[in-house]
N, CA, C and O atoms as a GROMACS GRO file, in nm:
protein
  280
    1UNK      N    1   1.715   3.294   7.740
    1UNK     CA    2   1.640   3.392   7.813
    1UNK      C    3   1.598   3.331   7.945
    1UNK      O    4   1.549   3.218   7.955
    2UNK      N    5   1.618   3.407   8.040
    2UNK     CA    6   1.542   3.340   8.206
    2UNK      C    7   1.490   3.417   8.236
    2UNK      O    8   1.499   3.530   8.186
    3UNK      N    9   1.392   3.372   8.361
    3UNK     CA   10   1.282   3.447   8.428
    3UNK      C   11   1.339   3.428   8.558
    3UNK      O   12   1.440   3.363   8.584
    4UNK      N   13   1.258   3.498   8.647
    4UNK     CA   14   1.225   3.492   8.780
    4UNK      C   15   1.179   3.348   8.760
    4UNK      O   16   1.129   3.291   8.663
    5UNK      N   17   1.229   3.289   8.935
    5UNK     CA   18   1.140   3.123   9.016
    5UNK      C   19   0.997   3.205   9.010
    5UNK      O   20   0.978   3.256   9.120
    6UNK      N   21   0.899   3.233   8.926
    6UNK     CA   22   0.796   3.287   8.955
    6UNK      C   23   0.691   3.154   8.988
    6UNK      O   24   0.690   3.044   8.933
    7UNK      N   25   0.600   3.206   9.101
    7UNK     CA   26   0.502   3.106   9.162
    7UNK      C   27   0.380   3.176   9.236
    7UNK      O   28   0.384   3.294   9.272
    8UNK      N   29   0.304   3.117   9.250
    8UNK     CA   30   0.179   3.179   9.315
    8UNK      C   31   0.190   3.256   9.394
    8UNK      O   32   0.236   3.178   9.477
    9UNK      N   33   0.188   3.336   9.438
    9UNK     CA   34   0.227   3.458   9.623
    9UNK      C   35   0.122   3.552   9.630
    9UNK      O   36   0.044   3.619   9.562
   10UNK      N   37   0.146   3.535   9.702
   10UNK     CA   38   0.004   3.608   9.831
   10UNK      C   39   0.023   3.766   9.727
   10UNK      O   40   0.123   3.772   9.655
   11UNK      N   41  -0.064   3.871   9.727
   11UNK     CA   42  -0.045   3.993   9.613
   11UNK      C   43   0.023   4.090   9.734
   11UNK      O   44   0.044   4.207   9.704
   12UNK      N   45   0.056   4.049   9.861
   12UNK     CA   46   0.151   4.102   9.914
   12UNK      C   47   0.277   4.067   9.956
   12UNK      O   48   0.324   4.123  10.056
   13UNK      N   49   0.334   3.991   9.903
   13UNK     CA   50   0.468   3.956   9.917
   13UNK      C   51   0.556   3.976   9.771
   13UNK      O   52   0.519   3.956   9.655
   14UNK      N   53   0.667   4.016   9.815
   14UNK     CA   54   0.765   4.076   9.739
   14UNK      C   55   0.834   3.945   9.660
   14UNK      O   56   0.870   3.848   9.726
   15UNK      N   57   0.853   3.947   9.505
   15UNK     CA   58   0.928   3.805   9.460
   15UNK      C   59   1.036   3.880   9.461
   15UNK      O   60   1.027   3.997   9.425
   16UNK      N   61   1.163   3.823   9.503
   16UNK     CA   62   1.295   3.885   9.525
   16UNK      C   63   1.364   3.827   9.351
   16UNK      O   64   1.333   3.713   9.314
   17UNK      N   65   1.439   3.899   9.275
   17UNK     CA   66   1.528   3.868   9.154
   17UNK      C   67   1.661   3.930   9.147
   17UNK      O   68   1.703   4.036   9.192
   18UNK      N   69   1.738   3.801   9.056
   18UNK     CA   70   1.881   3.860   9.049
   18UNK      C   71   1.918   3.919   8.913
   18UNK      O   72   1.834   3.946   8.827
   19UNK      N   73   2.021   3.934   8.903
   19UNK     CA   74   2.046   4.013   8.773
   19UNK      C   75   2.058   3.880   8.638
   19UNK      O   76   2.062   3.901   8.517
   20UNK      N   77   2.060   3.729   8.719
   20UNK     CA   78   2.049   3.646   8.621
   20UNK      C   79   1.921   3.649   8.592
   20UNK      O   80   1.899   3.610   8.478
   21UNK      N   81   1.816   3.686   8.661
   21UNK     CA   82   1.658   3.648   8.566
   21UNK      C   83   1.638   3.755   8.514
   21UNK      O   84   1.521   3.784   8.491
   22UNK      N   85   1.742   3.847   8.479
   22UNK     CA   86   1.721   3.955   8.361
   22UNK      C   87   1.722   3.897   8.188
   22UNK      O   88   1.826   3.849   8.143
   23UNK      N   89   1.614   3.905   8.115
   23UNK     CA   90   1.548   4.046   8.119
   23UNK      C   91   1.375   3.964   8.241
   23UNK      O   92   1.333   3.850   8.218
   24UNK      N   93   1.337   4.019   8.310
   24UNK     CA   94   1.185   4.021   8.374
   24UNK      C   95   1.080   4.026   8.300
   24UNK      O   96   1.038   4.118   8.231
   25UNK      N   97   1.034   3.913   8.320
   25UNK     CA   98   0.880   3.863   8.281
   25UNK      C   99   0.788   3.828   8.367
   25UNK      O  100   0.830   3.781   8.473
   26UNK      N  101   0.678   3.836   8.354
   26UNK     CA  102   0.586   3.782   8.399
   26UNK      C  103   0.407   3.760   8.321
   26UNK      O  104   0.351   3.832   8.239
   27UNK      N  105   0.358   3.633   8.388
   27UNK     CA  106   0.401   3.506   8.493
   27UNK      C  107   0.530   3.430   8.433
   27UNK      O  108   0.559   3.404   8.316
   28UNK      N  109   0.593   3.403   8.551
   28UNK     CA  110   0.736   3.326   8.526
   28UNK      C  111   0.695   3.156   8.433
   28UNK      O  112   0.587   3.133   8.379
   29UNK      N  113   0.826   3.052   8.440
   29UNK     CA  114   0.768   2.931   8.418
   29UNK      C  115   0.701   2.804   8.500
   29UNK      O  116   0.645   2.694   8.490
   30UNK      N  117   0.753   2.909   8.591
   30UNK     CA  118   0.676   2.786   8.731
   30UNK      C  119   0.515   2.823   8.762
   30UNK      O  120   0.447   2.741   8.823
   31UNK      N  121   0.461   2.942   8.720
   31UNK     CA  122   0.341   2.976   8.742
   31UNK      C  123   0.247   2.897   8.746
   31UNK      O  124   0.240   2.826   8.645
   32UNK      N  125   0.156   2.878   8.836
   32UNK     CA  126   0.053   2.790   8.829
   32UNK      C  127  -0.024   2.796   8.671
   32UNK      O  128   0.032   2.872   8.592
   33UNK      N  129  -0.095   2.754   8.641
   33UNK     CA  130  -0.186   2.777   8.510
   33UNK      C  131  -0.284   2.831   8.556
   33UNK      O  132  -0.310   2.903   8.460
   34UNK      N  133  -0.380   2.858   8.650
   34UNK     CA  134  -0.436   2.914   8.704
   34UNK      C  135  -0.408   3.063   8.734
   34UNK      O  136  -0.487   3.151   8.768
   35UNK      N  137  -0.268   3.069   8.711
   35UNK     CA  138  -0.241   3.236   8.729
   35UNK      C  139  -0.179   3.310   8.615
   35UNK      O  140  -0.111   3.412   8.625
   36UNK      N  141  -0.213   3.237   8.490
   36UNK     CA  142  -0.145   3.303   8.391
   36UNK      C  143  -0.201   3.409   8.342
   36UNK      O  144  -0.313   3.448   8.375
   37UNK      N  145  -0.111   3.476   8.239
   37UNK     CA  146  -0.180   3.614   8.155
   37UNK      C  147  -0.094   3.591   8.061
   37UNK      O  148  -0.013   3.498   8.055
   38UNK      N  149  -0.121   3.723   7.950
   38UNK     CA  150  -0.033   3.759   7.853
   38UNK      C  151   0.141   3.740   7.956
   38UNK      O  152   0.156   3.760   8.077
   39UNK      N  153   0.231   3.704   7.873
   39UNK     CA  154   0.336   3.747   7.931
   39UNK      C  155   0.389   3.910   7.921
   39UNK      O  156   0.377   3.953   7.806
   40UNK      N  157   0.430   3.980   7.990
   40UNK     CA  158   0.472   4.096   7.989
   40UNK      C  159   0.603   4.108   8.038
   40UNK      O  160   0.642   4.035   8.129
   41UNK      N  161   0.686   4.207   7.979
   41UNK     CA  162   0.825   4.192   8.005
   41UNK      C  163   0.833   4.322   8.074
   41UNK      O  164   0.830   4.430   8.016
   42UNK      N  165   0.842   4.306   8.190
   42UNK     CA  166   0.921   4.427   8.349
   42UNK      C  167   1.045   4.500   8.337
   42UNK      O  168   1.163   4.468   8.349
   43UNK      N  169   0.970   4.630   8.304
   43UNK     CA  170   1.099   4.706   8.357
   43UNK      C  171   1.188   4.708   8.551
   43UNK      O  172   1.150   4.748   8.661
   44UNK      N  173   1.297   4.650   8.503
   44UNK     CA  174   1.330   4.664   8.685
   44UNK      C  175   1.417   4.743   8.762
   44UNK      O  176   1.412   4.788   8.876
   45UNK      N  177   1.554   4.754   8.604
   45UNK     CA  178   1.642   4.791   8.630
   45UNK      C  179   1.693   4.976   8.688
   45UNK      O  180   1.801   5.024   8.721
   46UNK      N  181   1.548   5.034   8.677
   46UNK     CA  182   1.548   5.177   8.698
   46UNK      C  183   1.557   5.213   8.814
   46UNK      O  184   1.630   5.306   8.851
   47UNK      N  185   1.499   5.159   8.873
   47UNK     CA  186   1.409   5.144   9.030
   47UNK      C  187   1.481   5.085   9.091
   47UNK      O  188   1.561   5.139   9.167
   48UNK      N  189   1.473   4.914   9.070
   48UNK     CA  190   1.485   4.792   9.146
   48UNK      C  191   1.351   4.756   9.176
   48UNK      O  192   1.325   4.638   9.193
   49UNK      N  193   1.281   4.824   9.181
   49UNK     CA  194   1.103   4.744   9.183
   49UNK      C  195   1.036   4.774   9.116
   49UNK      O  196   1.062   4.876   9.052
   50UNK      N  197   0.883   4.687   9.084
   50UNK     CA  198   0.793   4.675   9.013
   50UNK      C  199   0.659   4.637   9.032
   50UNK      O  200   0.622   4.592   9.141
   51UNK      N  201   0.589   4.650   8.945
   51UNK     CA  202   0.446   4.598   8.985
   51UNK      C  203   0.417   4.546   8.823
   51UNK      O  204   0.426   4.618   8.723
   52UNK      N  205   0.378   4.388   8.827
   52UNK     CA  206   0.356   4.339   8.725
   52UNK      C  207   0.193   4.438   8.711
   52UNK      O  208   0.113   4.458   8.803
   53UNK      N  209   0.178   4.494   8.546
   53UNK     CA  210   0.062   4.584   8.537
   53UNK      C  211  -0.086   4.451   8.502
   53UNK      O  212  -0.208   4.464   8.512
   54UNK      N  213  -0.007   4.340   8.463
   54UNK     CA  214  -0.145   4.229   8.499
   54UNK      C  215  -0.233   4.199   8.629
   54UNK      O  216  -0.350   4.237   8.636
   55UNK      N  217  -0.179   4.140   8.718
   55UNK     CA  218  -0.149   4.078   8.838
   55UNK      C  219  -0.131   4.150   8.947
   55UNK      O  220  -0.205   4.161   9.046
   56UNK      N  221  -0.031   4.196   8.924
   56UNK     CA  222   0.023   4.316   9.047
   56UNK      C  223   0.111   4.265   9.112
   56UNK      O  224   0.148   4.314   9.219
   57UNK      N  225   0.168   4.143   9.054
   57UNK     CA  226   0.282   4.093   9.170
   57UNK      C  227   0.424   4.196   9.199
   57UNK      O  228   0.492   4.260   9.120
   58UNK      N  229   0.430   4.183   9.302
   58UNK     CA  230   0.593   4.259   9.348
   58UNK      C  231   0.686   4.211   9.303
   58UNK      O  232   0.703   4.091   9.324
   59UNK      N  233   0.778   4.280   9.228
   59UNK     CA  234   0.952   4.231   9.221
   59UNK      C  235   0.998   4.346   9.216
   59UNK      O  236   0.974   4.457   9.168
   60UNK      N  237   1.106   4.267   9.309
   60UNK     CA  238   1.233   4.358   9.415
   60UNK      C  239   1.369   4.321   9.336
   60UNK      O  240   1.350   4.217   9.273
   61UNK      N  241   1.491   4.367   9.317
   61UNK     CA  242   1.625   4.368   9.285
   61UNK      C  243   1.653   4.313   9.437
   61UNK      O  244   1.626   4.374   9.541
   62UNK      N  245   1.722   4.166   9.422
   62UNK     CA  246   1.815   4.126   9.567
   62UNK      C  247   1.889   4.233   9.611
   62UNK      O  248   1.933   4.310   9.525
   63UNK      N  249   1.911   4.252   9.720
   63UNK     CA  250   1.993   4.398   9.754
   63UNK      C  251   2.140   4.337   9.706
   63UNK      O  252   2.177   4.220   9.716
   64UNK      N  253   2.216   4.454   9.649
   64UNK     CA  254   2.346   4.438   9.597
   64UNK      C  255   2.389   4.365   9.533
   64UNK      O  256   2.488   4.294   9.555
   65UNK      N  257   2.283   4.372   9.391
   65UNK     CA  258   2.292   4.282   9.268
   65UNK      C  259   2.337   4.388   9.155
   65UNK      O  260   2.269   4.484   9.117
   66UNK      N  261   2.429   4.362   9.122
   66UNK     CA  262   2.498   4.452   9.011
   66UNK      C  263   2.420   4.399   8.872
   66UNK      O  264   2.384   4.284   8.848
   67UNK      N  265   2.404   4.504   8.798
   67UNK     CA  266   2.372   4.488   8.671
   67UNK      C  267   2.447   4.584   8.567
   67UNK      O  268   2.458   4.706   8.553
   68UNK      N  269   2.483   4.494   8.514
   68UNK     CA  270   2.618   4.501   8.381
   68UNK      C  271   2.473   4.524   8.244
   68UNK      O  272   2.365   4.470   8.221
   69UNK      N  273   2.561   4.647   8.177
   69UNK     CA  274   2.502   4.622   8.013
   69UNK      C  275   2.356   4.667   7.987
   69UNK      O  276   2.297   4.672   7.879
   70UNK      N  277   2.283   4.717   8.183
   70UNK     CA  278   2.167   4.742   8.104
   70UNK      C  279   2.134   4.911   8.132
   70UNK      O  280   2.038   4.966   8.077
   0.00000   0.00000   0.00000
């Protein structure tokens, strides 16, 4: 299973993901400890974006990332 490079970011900047850190979680494994929560698993693939419902962090689909199978 992989995640997003997830890391601390400003609650306005967008974390960009590919179709390898499918399935989406968050906080990722790089997260500070300071910014953790429950983990929650992100829907992305509908959209291409999200709003973690903990946190609120942004994730975006890299533009012209194919996703197979989901």
């Amino acid at each position: 299973m992989s995640s997003a490079p997830t890391t601390a970011v400003p609650k306005d900047e967008t974390i960009y993901v590919e179709a390898k850190d499918l399935p989406l979680y968050c906080p990722g494994p790089k997260a500070p400890l300071w910014s953790m929560h429950p983990r929650v698993y992100i829907e992305i693939v509908q959209t291409g974006k999200t709003l973690c419902p903990y946190c609120g962090a942004a994730y975006q689909l890299k533009e012209g990332e194919k996703i197979l199978g989901h």
